[in-house]
N, C-alpha and C positions, 0 to 999 in steps of 0.2 A: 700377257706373255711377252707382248715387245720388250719388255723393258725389265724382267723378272726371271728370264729364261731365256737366256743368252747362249746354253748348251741345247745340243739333242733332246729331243724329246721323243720318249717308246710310249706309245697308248693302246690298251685291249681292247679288244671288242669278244664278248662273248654272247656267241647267238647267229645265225649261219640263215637265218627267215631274211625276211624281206625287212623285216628292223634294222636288224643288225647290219644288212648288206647297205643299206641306204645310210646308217649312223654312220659305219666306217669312213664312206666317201664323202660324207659332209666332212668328216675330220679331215681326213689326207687334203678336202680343199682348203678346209680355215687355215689349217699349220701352214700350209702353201700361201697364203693371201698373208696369213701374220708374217711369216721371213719378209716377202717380197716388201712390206707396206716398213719394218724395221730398218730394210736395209734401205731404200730410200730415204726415211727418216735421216740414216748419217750419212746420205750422200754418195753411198758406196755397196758395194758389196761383201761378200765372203764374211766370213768369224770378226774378224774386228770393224767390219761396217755394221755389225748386231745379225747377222749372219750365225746357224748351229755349226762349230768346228766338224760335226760329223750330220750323219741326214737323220731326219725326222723319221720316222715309222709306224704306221698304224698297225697293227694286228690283228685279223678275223679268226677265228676260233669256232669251229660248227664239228658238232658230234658225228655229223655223215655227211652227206655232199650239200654243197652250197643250194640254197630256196630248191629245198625237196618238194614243196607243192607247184612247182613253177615248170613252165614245159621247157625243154630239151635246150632252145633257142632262145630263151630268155636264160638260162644259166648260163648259156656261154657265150652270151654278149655280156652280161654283167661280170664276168669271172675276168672277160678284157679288160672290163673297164677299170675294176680292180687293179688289175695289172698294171696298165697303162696309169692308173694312180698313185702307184706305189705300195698299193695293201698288202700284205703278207697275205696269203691264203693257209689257212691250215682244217683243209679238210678233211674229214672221218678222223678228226682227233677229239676226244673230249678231255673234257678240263678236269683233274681229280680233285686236284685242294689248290689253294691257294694260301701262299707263305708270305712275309715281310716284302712286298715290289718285286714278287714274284708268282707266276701261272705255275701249277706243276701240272703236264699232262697225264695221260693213261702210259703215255709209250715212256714217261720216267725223266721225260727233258724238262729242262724251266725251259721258262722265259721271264725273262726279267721286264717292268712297265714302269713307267712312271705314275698313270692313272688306268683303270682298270672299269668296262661299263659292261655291264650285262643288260641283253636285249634276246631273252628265251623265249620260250611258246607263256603261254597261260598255264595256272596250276590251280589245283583248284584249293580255296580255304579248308582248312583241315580240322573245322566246326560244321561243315556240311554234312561230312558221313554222320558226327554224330546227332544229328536233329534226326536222322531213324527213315530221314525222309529217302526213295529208292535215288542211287548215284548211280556212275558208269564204274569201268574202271577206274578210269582216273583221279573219281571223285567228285565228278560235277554233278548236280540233279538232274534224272533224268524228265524230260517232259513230253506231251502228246501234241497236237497238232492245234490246238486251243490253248498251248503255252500252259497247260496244266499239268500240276508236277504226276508224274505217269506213273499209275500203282500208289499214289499217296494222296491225302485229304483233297479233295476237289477244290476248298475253297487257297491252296495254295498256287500262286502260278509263278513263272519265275521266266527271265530273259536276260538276253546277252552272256557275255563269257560265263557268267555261274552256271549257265545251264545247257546242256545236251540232246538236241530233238531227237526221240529213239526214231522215227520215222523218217528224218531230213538231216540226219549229218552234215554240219559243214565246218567249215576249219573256223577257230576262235578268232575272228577277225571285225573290225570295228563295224565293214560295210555290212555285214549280217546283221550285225547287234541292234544296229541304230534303225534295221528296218523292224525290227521287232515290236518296236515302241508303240505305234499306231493300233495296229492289232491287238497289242496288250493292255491298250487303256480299252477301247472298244469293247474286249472280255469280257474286262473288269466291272464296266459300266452295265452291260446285260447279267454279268453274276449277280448283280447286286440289285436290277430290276426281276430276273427270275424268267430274262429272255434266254431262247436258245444262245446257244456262244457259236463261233464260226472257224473253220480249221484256218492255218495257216500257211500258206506252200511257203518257203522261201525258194529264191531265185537259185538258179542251179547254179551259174559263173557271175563272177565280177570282174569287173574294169580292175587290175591294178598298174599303178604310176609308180615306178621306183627314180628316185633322181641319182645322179650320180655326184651329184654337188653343184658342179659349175654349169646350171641354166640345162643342162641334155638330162634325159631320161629316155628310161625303157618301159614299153607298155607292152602288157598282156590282159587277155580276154579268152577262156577257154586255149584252145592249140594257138591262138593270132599270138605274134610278137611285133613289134614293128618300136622304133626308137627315133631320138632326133630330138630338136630345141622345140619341136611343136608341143611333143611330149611333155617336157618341163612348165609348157606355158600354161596348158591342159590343167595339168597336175596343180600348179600354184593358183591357180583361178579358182580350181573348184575346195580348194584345202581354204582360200582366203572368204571365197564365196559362205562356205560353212560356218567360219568363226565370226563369221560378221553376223550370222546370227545371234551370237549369244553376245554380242555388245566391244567385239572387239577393233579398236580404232583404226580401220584401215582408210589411208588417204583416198579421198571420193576420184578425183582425178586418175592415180595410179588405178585403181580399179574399174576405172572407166576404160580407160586403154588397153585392161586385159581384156576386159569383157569385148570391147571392141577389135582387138588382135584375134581373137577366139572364134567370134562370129564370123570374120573376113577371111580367115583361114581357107583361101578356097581346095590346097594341096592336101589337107587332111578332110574335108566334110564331109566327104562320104565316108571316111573311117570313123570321124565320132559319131554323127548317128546312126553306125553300125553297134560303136561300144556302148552307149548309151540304150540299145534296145531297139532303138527308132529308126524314121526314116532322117537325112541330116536335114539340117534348119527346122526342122520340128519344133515350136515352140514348147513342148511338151516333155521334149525328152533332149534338151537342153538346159545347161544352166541359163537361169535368168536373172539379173540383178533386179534390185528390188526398184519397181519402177514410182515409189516415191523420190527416191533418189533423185531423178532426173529432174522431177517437180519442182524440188527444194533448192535447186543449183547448188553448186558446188561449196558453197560454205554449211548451206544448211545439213546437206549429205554428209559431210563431214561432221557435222555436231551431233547425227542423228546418230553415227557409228559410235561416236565415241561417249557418247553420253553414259551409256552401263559401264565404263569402266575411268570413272573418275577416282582421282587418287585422294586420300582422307589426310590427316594428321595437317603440315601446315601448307601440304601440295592442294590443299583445300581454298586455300584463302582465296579471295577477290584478286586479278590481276592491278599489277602497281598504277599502271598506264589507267586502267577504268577507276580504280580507287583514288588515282590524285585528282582527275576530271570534277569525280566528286564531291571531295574536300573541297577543293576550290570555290566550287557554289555553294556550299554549306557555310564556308569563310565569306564569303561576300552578304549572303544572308544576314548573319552573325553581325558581321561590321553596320549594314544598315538598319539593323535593329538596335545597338549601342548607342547609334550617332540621333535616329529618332528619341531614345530617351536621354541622351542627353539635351535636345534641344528642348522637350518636355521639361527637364527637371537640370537647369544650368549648374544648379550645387555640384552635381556629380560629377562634374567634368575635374574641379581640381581634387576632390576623391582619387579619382581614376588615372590625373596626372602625378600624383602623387605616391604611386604605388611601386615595389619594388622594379629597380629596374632588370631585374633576370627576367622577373616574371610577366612583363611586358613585353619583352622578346622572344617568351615560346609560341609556338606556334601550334594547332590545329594539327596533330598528325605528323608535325618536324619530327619528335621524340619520342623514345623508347615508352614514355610513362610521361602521363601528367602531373606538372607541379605545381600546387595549388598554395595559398595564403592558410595559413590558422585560423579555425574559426573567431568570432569576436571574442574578445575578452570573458571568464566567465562562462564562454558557452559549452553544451555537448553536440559531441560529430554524431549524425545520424546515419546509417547507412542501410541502403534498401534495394532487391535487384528484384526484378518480376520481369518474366522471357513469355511467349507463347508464340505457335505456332497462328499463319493468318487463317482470320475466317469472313473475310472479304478482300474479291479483287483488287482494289484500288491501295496502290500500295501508300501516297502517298494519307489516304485516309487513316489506315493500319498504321501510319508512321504517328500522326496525330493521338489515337486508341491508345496505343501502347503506350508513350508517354504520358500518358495523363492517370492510364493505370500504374504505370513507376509508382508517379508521383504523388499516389494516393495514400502509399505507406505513410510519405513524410507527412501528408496533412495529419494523416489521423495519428501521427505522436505527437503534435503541434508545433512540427520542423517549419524550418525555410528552406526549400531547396536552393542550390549553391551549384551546384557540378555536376554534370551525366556523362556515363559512361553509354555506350553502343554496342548492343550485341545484334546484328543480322547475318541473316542467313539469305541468298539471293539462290534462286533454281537457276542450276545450269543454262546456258544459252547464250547466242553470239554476244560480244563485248560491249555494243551499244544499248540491247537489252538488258542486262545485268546494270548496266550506268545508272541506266533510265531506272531502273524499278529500285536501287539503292539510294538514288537520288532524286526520288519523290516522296519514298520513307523518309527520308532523314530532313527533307525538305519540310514535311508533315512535323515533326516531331521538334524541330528547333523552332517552329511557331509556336509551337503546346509552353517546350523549355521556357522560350526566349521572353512569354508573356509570364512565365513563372518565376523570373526573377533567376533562371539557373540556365547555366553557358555549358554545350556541349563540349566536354577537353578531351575526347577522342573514344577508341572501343574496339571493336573487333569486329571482320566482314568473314563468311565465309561463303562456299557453295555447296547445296544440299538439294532434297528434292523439292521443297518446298519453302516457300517463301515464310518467315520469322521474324520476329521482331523483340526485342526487348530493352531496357536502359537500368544501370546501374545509378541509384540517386544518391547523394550527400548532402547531407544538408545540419543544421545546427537549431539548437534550441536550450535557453534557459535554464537551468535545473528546474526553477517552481512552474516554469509552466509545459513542462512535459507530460502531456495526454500517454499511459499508461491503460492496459486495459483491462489492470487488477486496482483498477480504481473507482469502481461502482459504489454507493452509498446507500443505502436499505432507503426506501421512499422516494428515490431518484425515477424521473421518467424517461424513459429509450424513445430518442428522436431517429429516423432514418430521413435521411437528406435527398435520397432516389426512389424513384419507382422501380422495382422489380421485374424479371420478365426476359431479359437479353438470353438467357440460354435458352429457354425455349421456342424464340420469336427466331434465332438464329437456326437452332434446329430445324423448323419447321423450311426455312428460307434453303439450310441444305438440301431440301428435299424438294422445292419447288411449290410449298404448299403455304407460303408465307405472302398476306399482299403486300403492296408497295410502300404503304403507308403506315403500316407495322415498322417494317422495314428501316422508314426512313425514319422514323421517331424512335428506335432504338437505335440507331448508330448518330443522332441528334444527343440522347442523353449519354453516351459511352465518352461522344467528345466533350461534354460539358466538364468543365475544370471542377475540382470541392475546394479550390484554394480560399474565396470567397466562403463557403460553407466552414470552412474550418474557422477564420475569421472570427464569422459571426458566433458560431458554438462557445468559443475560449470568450467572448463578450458576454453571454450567457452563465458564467459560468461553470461549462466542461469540467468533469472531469477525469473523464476516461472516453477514449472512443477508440473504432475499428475502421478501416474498412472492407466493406460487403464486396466479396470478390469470390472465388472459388468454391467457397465450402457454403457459400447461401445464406441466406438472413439467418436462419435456425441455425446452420453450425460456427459463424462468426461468435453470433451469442451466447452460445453454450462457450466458447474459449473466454467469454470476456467473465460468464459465471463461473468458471473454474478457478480462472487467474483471478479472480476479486471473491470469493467462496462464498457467493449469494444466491437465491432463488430469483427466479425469473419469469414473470409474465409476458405472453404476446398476446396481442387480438388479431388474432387471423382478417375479422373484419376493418381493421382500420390499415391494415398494410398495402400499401397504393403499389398495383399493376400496370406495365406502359401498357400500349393500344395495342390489343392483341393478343395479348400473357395469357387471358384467360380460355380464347379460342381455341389456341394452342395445345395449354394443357389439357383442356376438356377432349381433344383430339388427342390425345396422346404421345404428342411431340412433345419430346422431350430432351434435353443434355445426354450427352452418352456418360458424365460425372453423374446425372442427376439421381441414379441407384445406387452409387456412394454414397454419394451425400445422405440420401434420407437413411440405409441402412446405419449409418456414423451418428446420426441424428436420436434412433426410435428409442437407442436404450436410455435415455435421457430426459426423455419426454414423458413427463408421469400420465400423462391422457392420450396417449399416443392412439389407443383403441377407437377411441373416439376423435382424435383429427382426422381419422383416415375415414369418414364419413362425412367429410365436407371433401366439396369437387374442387377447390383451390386452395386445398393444404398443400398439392404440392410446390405452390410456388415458394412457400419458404424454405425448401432444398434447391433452390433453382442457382444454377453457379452464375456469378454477376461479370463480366467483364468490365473493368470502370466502373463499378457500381458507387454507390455510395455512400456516405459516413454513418456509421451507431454510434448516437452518442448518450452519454449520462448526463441529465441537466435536472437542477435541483426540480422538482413539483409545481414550485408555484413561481418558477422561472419560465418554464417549458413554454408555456401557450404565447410569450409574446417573443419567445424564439423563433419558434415554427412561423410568426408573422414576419419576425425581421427575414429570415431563410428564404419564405416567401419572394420579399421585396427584391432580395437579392437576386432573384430568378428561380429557386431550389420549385418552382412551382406545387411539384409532390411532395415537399416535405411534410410531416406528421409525426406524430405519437403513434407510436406501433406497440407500448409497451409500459411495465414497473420494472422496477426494482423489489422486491418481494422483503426477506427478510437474511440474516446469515446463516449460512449452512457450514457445521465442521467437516468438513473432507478429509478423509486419506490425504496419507504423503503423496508427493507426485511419483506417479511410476507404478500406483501400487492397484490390479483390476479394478477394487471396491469402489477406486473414482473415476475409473472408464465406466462406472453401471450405474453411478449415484446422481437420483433425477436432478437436473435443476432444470428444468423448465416447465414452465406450463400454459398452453398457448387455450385462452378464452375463444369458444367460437360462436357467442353470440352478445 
């Protein structure tokens, strides 16, 4: 308005209650605070210091006399205050139509407005009458004293302005409404056990606080009126005290000093815990601030208010100040793990002295986007993103997990990884917190990268409920030795390079029912790299392989017999369980994917009747996190693979499986080959 409305300004109010009378004076105050803070702006006053050539004006508009529920003495301290504000009063006029920035009344005069607000009673929705259900006049449902709709089906109850106690009248007002609620769940809760239900009194008067804008109000309580800044102080404490419930960010501080203004109040005490019901200092029948608050100190108190009302889109992201902290160690990182392999391997040093020189000058986070070299000569760009929310505290462990599940895509199409990108999500909470648990992720995960040969060039932070992690990988590979997973070969045998078992041993650990040792040998194999495994496999021969991640040994393999149109055998008995897999299922701990998976699984499985009579069929729906490689190795390659895998650490690795024979499939897309078997898992 400073700066957009340099003329007069006319505003309505329509509505003459305790809305309307309180809207208006908040207006008459702001117009008032906007001139004064404009004209300061230039220095000066009047119309050409940003000053209205003529005066401002609010306008009240009420059908009958000003707060007709309100006693005698409160309407005519607020009708001063009015006054003394500047509002037009126009009382016992009602409003007929409204024209182009114009009121027209009953009595045939305009008025002319610039903006126009209405502030009326309640009305009731004009779909109530017709649900049949019994209304008042007016149209709100009527109810009984157990908030049951009164004359209509028992099992309906209804509260707040929609509905009407035929027994306890009272005016459609929020402090009624909101005491309804307690008693309405409690009904509800006995309707539906087939306990007696319990009547309802509501309170005969309420406290109400009208402000007049600037810090004074007027209060009533039955016939009492009484007014003053105690009033406004009253009023804002208990209006702030409320929304702080539902998550709204009020400064811990400022609301410390009401609360404590409020309590020291010695000239009012004995009228609030009169208004309040009570005796004063009641603890009971005062407001009380939530005595975490005090516990937390004043940052925490502050984080605890504001935490339900975080803003999304890019008001999300990580603070710049906590985000550069952590770059910075992740660049120090970075650089001493360069400078160890170049002293490992001296060749690479004039490689790397040798490189363009732009791209020796980006930096970590400097720029908008990272800019990367062309793959080698000849080669293809591989590209792969896997995110997941944590399923262990330790962030920088989860930082390690996550990367190495990345970069399990690129092993299994027989990439190099080259680049990662960074997607986390950090929970809300003080600044050093948020550092810290971004900067233990990422600390975990450029170990995993920096041992794989690929350099984190930057990604994205935000904040959310919970803590997440994921990496975008690039990487490059060869045309002929690109592992495909439509490259199965009829006689070929399926190598899995991991033990199975993490969603279940994980499950069971959400639940507190997982030992320690389970535990620690499934988050042992999640961080084990397949870079090595992948190695060995393409030395064998490869080729085609997966990795075992989400949809479980069974639904990896059913994708690889689809994309390559072969039949496929597993042996339930030769598929390696970590420590604990079986305890677990056999308890019924389970993945919350794991009834996906197998339902996405059974119509595929031409012996499906009978897997499901072995007790550890279900670990081949079991979702893998990090899991590891499927791969196709010729027959009579297989057994001195599984020995080299071995040596290499893959300790569980095995034959889990054939290659059967070709199968003609449907086009893709088309049901017939969402239902056409290709598996068939031996169980003995």
């Amino acid at each position: 308005m400073r700066s957009v409305c340099p003329l007069a300004v006319a505003l309505a109010v329509v509505g003459g209650g305790a809305g309307g009378v309180e809207l208006a004076l908040a207006l008459a105050h702001r117009l008032k605070q906007e001139r004064a803070a404009a004209a300061a702006a230039a220095g000066g006053g009047g119309a050409a210091a940003g000053g209205a050539p003529g005066e401002d004006v609010v306008k009240l508009f009420c059908r009958g006399r000003l707060l007709p529920d309100h006693p005698a003495a409160a309407r005519a301290a607020l009708r001063s205050l009015c006054i003394a504000a500047g509002v037009q009063l126009h009382e016992g006029t009602a409003v007929q139509r409204v024209e182009a920035g114009c009121i027209v009344t009953e009595d045939g005069v305009s008025h002319p407005f610039d903006e126009a607000l209405w502030c009326t009673q309640a009305a009731a929705a004009g779909w109530l009458k017709a649900t049949g259900l019994p209304t008042d006049a007016a149209g709100f449902l009527l109810i009984g004293d157990t908030l049951q709709s009164a004359g209509g089906p028992p099992e309906v109850f209804a509260a707040g302005d929609v509905a009407s106690s035929v027994n306890h009248p009272r005016p459609k007002a929020g402090v009624y409404a909101v005491r309804q609620g307690p008693p309405l769940a409690d009904n509800l809760r006995r309707y539906l056990t087939g306990q007696p239900l319990l009547p309802f009194v509501p309170q005969s008067q309420a406290l109400a606080l009208i402000s007049s804008g600037d810090k004074y109000a007027v209060g009533t309580r039955g016939w009492l009126t009484s007014q003053g800044a105690w009033a406004w102080s009253l009023k804002d404490y208990i209006d702030r005290a409320f929304m702080d419930k539902y998550g709204a960010a009020l400064p811990f501080d400022k609301v410390m000093a009401m609360g404590a203004s409020h309590q020291s109040s010695s000239s009012s005490s004995s009228l609030l815990g009169w208004l309040f019901g009570g005796s004063a200092g009641s603890s009971s029948s005062q407001q009380q601030l939530p005595g975490a608050f005090a516990a937390a100190g004043s940052e925490g108190a502050e984080l605890f208010t504001a935490s339900a009302m975080r803003c999304g889109g890019c008001g999300a992201k990580v603070g710049s100040s906590t985000l550069s902290r952590v770059l910075t160690r992740v660049k120090t990182q970075q650089q001493r793990q360069q400078q160890q392999k170049l002293v490992a391997a001296p060749s690479l040093a004039a490689a790397a002295a040798g490189e363009d020189g732009l791209l020796r000058q980006l930096q970590l986070g400097a720029d908008d986007a990272a800019v990367l070299p062309p793959p080698p000569p000849g080669h293809l760009l591989v590209s792969t993103v896997d995110f997941f929310r944590a399923f262990w505290p330790d962030a920088y462990l989860l930082g390690k997990i996550a990367a190495n599940h990345a970069l399990g895509d690129c092993y299994a199409m027989g990439a190099t990884p080259s680049s990662a990108l960074a997607l986390a999500v950090v929970p809300f909470g003080p600044s050093h917190f948020q550092e810290a648990e971004l900067g233990d992720m990422l600390q975990g995960a450029v170990e995993v990268l920096g041992a794989a040969g690929c350099e984190l060039v930057g990604g994205h932070s935000s904040e959310g409920p919970e803590l997440s992690a994921g990496f975008a990988i690039t990487g490059h590979v060869k045309p002929q030795e690109l592992l495909s997973k439509s490259s199965l070969q009829p006689g070929q045998a399926l190598i899995l390079t991991k033990a199975l078992g993490t969603g279940s041993i994980l499950a069971a650990a959400m639940r507190g029912e997982a030992k320690g040792r389970w535990v620690s040998s499934c988050l042992d194999a999640m961080a084990a790299s397949s870079a090595e495994a992948a190695r060995v496999l393409r030395q064998h021969g490869c080729s085609a392989a997966t990795d075992v991640t989400g949809f479980g040994l069974l639904g990896h393999a059913v994708e690889m017999a689809r994309a390559s149109q072969v039949k496929l055998e597993l042996s339930l008995p030769d598929v390696p369980a970590l420590p604990g897999a079986a305890e677990c299922i056999s308890a019924g701990l389970l993945s919350s994917l794991h009834p996906t998976n197998a339902k996405a699984a059974a119509a595929v499985i031409d012996n499906y009747q009978q897997l499901q009579a072995e007790a550890l069929h279900p670990l081949l729906f079991d979702p893998q996190t990090a899991g590891g490689l499927l791969a196709g190795v010729d027959a009579d390659a297989a057994g001195a693979c599984v020995q080299s895998l071995r040596k290499a650490g893959y300790a569980d690795a095995c034959v889990v499986g054939r290659v059967l024979h070709r199968l003609q499939l449907p086009e893709e897309g088309q049901e017939e080959q969402q239902l056409q078997p290709l598996v068939s898992v031996s169980v003995g």
